[in-house]
C-alpha positions in Angstrom: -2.6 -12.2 -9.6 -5.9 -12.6 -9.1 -5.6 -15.2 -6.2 -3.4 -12.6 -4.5 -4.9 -9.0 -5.0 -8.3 -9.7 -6.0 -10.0 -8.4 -8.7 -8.4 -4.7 -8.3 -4.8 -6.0 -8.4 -3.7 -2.8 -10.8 -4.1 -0.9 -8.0 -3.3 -3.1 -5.4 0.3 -3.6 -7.0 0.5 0.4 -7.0 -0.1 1.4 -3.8 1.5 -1.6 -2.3 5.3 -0.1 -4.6 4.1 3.6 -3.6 4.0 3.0 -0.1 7.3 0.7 -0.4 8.9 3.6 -1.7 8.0 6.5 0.4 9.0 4.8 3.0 12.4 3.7 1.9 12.9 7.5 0.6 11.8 8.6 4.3 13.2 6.2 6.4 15.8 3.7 4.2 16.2 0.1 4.9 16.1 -0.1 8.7 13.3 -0.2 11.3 12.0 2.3 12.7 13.0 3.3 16.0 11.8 7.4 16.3 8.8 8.8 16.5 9.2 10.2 13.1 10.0 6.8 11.5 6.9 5.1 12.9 5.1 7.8 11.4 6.1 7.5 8.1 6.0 3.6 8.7 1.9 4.1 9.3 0.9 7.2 6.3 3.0 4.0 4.3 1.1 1.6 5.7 -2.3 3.5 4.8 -1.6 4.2 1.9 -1.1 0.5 0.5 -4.5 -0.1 2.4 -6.2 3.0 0.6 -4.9 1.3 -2.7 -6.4 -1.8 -1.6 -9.5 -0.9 -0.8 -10.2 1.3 -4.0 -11.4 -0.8 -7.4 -9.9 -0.2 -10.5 -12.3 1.7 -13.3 -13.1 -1.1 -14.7 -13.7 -3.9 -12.1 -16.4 -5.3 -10.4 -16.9 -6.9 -7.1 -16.6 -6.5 -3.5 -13.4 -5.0 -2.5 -11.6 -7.7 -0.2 -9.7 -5.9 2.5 
């Protein structure tokens, strides 16, 4: 996991299913094509990068983004 995620792949893993999940709740299975959709397609999007860029408690290194 390590080779994929980094050191911080606890978190990564997390946000990546978080933001997987809000946006099939939101939206479902299908592109988006509304404003709305796109929308919920980016706050997803950010928040797998804001779990990406955080460390776990207990890791050290340079986040790798």
């Amino acid at each position: 996991m390590d080779l994929i995620f980094g050191t911080s792949w606890k978190s990564s893993v997390l946000s990546l299913i978080a933001g997987i999940a809000l946006y099939f709740q939101q939206v479902g299975t299908t592109f988006p094509t509304t404003a709305g959709e796109w929308g919920t397609a980016i706050v997803s999007a950010l928040i797998f990068a804001w779990g990406r860029i955080t460390k776990d408690g207990d890791q050290t290194g340079v986040a790798k983004v």
